[in-house]
N, C-alpha and C positions, 0 to 999 in steps of 0.2 A: 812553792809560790807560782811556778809556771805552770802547773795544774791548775791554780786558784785562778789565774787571769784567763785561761781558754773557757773555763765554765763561764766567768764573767761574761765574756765577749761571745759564748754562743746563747746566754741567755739575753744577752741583748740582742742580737739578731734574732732569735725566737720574739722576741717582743714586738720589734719593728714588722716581721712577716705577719705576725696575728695583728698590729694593727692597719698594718695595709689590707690585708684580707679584710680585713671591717669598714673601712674607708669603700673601697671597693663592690662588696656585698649591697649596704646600703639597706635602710630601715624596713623595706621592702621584702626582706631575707630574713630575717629574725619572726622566732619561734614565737606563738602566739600563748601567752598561757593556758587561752581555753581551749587551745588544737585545733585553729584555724589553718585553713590553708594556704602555703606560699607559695612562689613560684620562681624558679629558677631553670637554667638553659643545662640542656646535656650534649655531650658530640655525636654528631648525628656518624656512620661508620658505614650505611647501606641504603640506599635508594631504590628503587625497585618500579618504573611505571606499571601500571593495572589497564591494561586494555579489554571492553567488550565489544562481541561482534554484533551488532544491530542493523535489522531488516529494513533495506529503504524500499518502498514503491515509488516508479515514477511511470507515468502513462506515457503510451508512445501511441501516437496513429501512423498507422502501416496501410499505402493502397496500391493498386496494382491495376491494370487496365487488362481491359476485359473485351472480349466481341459479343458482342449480343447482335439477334437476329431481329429483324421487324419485318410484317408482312404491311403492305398498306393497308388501309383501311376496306371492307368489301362495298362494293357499289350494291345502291336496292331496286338495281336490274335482276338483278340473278333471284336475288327473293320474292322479285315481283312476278317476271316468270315464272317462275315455278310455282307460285301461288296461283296463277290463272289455269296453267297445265294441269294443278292438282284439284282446280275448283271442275275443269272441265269432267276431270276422268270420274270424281266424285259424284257428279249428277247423273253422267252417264249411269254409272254401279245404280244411282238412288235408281232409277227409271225401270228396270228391268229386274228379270228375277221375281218379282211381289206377285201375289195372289191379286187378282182383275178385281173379288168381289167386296174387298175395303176400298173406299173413295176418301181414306189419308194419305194417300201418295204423296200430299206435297209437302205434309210434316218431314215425310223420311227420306225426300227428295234435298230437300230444303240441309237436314242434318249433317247430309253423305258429302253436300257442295262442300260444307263450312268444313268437314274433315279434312277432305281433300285438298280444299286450299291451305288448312295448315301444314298439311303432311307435304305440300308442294313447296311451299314456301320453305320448310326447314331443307329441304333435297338441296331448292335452288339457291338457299344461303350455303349448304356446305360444298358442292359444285364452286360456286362465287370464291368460296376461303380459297380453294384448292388452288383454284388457279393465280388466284392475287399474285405478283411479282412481291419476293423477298430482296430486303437489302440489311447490308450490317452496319453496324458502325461501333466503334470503341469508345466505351465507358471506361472511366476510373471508377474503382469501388475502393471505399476505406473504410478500414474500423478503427476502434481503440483498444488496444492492448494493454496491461499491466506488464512491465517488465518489473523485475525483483532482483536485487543486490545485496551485498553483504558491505559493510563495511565499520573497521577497526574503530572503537571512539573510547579515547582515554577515558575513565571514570575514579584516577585517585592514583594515590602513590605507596606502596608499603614502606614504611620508613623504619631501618631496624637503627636503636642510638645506646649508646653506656653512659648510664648515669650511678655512681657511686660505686664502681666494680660489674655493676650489674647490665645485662644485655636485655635491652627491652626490642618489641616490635608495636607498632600501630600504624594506621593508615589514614592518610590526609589526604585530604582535595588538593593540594597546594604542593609543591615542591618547596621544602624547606631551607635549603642548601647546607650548610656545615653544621648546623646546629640548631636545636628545637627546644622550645620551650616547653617545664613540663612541671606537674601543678607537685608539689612534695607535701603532704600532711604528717604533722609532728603531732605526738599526742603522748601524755605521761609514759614511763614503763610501770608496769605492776610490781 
């Protein structure tokens, strides 16, 4: 008889837990008969964040001062000089030296001037640079640089969880915390 009553009383607590389990589960949890899918939580047991390293650019401007030299500017004394010196010597040259019995002397006379004065002119522009007074003065100079970084950027989480005995892994954008929802499909046995 006191066998007869422990069976009694633990098939009634077997009754009460399966219907609390069912109370609990919720319509949402039952097998569909045409093997739809449902969805229930498993214990999540490992977390894991997933970091990549990704390249920033960022521009930087970098300058730095500088002495730079300037001459004044050359006055058009010197070029003018030298252009009348070189007009002078140039006629001179045209004048002399030529055969007496052509009477174009002053084509070739005329030529020698205009050489002359250019050749005097560039003598007394570079005489003029030469002596021009130098002065300096400090520039800043800048440019643009890329500088290049690395930096850490989460992209997801590995989430290892047990659901039914079994140890699963997947990976989620999200932090889960203790436990994950996870889709179960039931479909006849053969």
């Amino acid at each position: 008889m006191q066998l007869f009553k422990q069976f009694i009383a633990g098939a009634v607590v077997a009754t009460l837990v399966a219907l609390s389990a069912t109370a609990k589960a919720g319509p949402r949890d039952y097998a569909d008969p045409y093997g739809a899918d449902n969805y229930d939580f498993a214990r999540v047991t490992e977390v894991t964040p997933v970091y990549t390293d990704v390249e920033v650019r960022t521009p930087r401007t970098y300058c730095r001062d500088e002495q730079v030299a300037y001459r004044e500017p050359t006055s058009p004394a010197g070029t003018l000089v030298g252009g009348l010196i070189g007009a002078a010597v140039g006629n001179s040259l045209g004048r002399g030296g030529h055969h007496r019995r052509y009477h174009h002397h002053g084509g070739q006379r005329a030529g020698a001037t205009v050489a002359g004065a250019l050749v005097g002119a560039l003598v007394g522009n570079q005489i003029s640079r030469s002596n021009a007074p130098t002065y300096y003065a400090t520039e800043s100079r800048c440019q643009v640089v890329d500088e290049f970084s690395t930096q850490r950027e989460l992209v997801g989480y590995d989430v290892r969880y047990r659901y039914n005995g079994q140890v699963y892994l997947t990976r989620t954008d999200y932090h889960p915390g203790d436990r994950i929802r996870v889709r179960v499909a039931v479909s006849p046995a053969p």
